[in-house]
N, C-alpha and C positions, 0 to 999 in steps of 0.2 A: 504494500500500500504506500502511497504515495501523494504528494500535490504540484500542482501545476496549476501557473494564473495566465492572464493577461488583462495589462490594463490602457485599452486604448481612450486617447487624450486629445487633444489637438494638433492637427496635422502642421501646425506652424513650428513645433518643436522637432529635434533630432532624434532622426531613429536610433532606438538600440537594441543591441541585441538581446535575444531573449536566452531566458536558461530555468530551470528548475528549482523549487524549494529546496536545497537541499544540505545548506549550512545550519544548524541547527546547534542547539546548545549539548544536541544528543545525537550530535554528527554520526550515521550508519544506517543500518536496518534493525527498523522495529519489529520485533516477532513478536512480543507481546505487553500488557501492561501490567503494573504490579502495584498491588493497592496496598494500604495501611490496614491496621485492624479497628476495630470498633467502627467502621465507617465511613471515614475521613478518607476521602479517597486524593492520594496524587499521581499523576502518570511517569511513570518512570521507565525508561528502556531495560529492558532485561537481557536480551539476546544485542550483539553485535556483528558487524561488519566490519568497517573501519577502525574501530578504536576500542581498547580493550574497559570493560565493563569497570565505572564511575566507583573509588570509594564507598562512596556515600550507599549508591544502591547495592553493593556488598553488605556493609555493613548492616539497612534495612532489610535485606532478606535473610541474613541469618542469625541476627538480634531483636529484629523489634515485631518478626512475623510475619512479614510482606506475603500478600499472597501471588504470586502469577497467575495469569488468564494467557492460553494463549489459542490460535487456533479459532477463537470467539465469530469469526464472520460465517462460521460452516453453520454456526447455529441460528442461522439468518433463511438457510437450504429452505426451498418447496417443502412442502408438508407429505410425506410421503415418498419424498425422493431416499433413494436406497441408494447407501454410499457402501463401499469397499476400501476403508482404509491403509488397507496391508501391513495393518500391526502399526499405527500410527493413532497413539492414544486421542482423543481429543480433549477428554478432561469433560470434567461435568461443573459447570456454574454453582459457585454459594447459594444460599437459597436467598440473602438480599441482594443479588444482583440478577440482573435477567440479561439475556443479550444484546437488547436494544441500549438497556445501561450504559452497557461495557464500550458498545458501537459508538455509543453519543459521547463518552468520555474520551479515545480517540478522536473522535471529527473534531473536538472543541483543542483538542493539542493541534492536530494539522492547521488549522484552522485561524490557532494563534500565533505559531509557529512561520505560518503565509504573511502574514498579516506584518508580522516583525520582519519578513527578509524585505517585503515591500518598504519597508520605512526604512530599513537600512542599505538599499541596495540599487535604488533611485533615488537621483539627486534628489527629484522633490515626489519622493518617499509618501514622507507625512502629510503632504499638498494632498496627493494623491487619497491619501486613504479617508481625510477627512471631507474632499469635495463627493467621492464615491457617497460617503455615509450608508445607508443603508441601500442603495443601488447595486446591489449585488445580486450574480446568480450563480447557483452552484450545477454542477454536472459530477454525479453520482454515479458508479458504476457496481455491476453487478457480475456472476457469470453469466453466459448466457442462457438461457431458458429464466432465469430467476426472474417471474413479473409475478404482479401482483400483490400478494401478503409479503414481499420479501421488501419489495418496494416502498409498502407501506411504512414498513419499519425503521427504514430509513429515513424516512419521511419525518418518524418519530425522534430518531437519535440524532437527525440534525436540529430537531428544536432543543433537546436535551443538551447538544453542543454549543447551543447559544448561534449557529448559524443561522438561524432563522428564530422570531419573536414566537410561532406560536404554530398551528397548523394550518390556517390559510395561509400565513408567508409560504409554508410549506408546500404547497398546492401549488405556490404559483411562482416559486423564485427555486425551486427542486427539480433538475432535469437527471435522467437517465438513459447511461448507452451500455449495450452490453460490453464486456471486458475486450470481446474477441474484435467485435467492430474496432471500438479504440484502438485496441493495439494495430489493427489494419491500416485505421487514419495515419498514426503516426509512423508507421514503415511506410505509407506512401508520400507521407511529409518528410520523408528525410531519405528520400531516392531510390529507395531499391527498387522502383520499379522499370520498366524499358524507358527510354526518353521516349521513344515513339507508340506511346499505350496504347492497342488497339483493342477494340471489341470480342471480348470472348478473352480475354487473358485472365488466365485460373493460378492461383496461387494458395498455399496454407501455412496461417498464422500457427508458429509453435511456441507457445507461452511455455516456457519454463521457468517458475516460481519457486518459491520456497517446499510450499507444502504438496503443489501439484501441477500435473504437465497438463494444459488444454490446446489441444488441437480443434483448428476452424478452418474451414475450405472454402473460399470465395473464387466468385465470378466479377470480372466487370463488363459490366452490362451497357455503359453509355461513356464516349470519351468526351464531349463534347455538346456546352459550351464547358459544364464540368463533369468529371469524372461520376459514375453511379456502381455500386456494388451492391450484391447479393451474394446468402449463405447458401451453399450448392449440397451441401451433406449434410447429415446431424452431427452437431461436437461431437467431440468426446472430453471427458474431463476425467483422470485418474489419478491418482494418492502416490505421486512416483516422482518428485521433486526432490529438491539436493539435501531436504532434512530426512531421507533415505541413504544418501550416501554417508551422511553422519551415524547414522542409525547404524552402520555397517561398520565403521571404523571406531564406533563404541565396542562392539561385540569384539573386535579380534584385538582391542587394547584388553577388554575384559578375560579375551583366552590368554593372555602370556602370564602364566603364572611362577611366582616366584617376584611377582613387583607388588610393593605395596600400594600400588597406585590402581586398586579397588575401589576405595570410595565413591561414593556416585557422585559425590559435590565435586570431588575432582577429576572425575572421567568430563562431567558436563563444560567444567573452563579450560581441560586441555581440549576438547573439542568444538565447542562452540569456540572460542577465541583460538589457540592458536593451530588449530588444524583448518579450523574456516577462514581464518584469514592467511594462511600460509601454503598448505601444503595443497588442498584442495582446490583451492583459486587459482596455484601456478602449473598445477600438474597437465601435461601434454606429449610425455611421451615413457611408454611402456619400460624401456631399457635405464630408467632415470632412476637413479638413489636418492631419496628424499630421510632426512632427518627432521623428527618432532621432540620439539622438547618437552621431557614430561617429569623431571627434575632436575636435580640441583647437582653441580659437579661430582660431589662424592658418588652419586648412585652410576653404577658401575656391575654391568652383567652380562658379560660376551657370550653368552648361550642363547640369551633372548636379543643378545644384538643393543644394549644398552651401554653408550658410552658415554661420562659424565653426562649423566640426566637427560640423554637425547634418544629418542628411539629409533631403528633404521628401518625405515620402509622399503622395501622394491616393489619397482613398478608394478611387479605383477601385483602385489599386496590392495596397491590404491584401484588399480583396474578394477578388481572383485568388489571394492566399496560401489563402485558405478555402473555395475554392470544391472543391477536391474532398474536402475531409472533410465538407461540406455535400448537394456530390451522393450521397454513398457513404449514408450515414446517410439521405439523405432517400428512397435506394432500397429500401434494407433496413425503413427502417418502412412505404411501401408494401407491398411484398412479403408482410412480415406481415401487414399488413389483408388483403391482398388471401387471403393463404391460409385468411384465417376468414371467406371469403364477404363480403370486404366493407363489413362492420358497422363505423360509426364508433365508434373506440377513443380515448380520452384518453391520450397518450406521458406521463411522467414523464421528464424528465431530469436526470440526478444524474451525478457522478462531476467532477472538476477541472475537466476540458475543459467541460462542463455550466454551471458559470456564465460561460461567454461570452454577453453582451451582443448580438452578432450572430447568435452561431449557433441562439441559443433562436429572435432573429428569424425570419433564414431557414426555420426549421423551422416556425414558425409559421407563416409565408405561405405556402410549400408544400404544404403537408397541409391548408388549410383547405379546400381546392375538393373534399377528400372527408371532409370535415367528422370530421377528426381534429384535435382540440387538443391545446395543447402548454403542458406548465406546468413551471414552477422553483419549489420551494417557496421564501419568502424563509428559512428555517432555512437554513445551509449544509450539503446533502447530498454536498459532494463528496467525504465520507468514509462514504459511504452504507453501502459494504460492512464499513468493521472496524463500526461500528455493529448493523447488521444482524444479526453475526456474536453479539454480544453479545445481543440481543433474541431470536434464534433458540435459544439455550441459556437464554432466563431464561422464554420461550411453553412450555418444555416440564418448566417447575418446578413441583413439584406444591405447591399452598396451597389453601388453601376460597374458594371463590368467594364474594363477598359485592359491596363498591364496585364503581359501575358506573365507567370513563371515566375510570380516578383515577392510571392508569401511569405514564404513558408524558411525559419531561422531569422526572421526578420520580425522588429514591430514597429508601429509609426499610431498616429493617433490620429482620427476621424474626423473631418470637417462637422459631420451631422452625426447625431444620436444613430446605436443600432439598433434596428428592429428584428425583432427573432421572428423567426419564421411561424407560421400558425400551425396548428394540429395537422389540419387537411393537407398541407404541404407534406409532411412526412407520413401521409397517408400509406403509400407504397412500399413503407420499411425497407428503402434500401439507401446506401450514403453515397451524401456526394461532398467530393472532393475538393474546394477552394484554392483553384492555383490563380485565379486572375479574379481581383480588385480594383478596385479605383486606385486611383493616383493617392489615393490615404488608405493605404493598406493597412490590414491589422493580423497579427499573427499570434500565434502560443509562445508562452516558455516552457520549456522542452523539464521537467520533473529527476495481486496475489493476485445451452447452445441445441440450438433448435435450427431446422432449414426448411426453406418452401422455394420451389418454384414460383408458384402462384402468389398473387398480391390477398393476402389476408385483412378483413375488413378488424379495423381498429376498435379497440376495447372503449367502454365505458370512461377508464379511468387513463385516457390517451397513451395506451400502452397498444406497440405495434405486436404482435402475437410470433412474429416474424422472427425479430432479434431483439424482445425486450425492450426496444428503444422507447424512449416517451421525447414528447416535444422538449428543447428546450425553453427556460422558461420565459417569459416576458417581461422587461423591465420599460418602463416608461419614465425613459431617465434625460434630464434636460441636455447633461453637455458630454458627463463620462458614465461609465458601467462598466466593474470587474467582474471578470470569468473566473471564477476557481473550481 
């Protein structure tokens, strides 16, 4: 999970470039949040990426009782929808907290988190956020197939978040696009597609995340004046992301016996930190000796391969941690070829787990015997979807068509107020693509499944049946309006 805004302003000022929330006072990835006891809730990063896990939240969760939540948006699923975690606990909620809680205590972190890079990150930051004031509209993502009650909830946890006053703000400043769209917007925002896009060009989005791999197979169905896509398959969404290949490099720390390094508190910080940030992240070829360190210079054990506090990997060792988020993914995009007859497809993979160095490998020698490629833009996509999210509410911003190819990595700020598109517009449930603007362009800054043929008639509650998507929402705003 992640955010991405934009704020376009007035076109008499300088463009600049756009980039992602993603300097934070809890600079990495959030896996989950971890609350006090008695109630008092504060949100604190548990899991990292970048930088290894804060004093403080040390100290809070093994003195004062912190509880973790993590994994919280699964409990957001369709009501009957039947998951397969493959031994991928998800934990069951306190009984004062419900998941909408947990969902709206997140939003309100990203949320202020956005809010702060805006003020500190453009010159006139604070200008910005105070003329905005409440002119705000959010874009909310989902997996795909999740309409409905899952929506709804969201709906709720962004009033919980303070994102919105109440449930009619809700209603009407609350847009939703599924994950898979998003991530599609933003690989075609950021070029992997042919310069010369033509009609009928089939591609599949491979979300590789933390906790799971989703695969989505799209068509584009109209190049011109902008780009239009449809879902051609039914997702697939499976329990086979890179806290799998953790999962695996737990158990065979856990076989080498004769190390005191059993503990679970300390199997969890050699792996979460420095196997997640070291060994796993650089790992790309089979024949490579990798060293982890999992104590202190004295510990010393040339049988298990332990030299002052470091343990020896061989290639072959980490391969076996990968090998089934490797086979699972590399079934699932057959699958999808195979159910469009076939036809080689170019994969796109985006999401965290997506720039592994191996696993793009594997996927790439897999799939070439049926002449499926496999690409990683060098852009870092693995914030594809809040991205997305942004690009999906600014494709359906109405301005005069003029510049060809002049969007997208770029922002500039709007002579005239935007106006979002209406329901009936996205009637069709399928997207289009924004490469050409007025001469006052406006763009994104860059940031965890259903198909039809047929054009399905729109819900009640302006949900496309299609791909989840709902209108974005409308703001009647006099000079600016931010995207997040």
């Amino acid at each position: 999970m992640g955010s991405s805004h934009s704020t376009p302003q007035p076109s008499t000022q300088k463009q600049e470039p756009n980039e992602a929330v993603s300097h934070t006072p809890f600079y990495g990835q959030i896996k989950g949040l971890l609350y006090k006891m008695f109630g008092k809730i504060t949100i604190r990063k548990w899991g990292i990426i970048r930088s290894p896990v804060t004093t403080e939240v040390q100290h809070g969760a093994e003195f004062e009782g912190w509880r973790k939540i993590e994994y919280f948006k699964m409990h957001f699923r369709p009501a009957g929808m039947e998951i397969n975690t493959n031994g991928l606990e998800l934990g069951t909620l306190p009984d004062d907290l419900s998941p909408t809680k947990v969902m709206g205590d997140f939003l309100r972190y990203l949320y202020t988190e956005a809010l702060e890079y805006i003020k500190t990150h453009h010159i006139d930051g604070r200008e910005i956020i105070n003329e905005v004031g409440d002119n705000k509209s959010f874009i909310l993502s989902l997996p795909n197939g999740w309409t409905g009650l899952p929506q709804q909830r969201m709906r709720e946890a962004a009033v919980i978040g303070g994102l919105v006053k109440n449930d009619n703000e809700a209603r009407t400043k609350i847009g939703f696009v599924s994950e898979g769209e998003a991530s599609a917007l933003a690989c075609l925002a950021n070029g992997l597609c042919p310069p010369n896009l033509k009609l009928g060009y089939r591609f599949i989005i491979a979300d590789a995340g933390g906790g799971t791999l989703d695969i989505t197979s799209y068509e584009v169905t109209k190049v011109s004046p902008t780009p239009e896509m449809k879902e051609i398959t039914s997702s697939d969404c499976r329990f086979a992301g890179s806290v799998f290949v953790n999962m695996k490099a737990r158990e065979f720390l856990k076989s080498k016996e004769g190390t005191r390094f059993l503990n679970q508190e300390q199997l969890d910080d050699i792996i979460n930190e420095r196997f997640e940030l070291d060994t796993k992240r650089r790992f790309s070829n089979i024949s490579d000796t990798h060293w982890l360190k999992i104590g202190e210079r004295q510990d010393n054990n040339e049988e298990m391969g332990l030299i002052i506090g470091k343990l020896r990997f061989e290639g072959t060792d980490i391969v076996s941690f990968f090998d089934f988020s490797v086979t699972e993914a590399l079934e699932s995009i057959k699958q999808q070829v195979s159910r469009y007859g076939g036809k080689p497809m170019l994969v796109w993979l985006v999401g965290g787990f997506g720039g592994s160095p191996w696993l793009l490998k594997q996927l790439q020698e897999g799939l070439k015997d049926i002449g499926v490629e496999v690409s990683c833009h060098d852009t870092n996509l693995s914030k594809a979807v809040a991205s997305g999210n942004v690009l999906f509410a600014l494709e359906h911003t109405v301005y005069g068509l003029q510049d060809q190819e002049k969007c997208y990595n770029s922002s500039a700020r709007p002579k005239h107020s935007p106006s979002i598109s209406s329901q009936g517009d996205l009637a069709n449930g399928s997207s289009k693509l924004v490469h050409d603007l007025s001469s006052s362009q406006i763009c994104p800054h860059n940031e965890e499944n259903t198909s039809s043929d047929s054009v399905e008639p729109r819900r009640d509650d302006g949900v496309t049946p299609l791909s989840g998507r709902s209108s974005p929402p409308k703001n009647n705003t006099p000079d600016r309006q931010t995207y997040m």
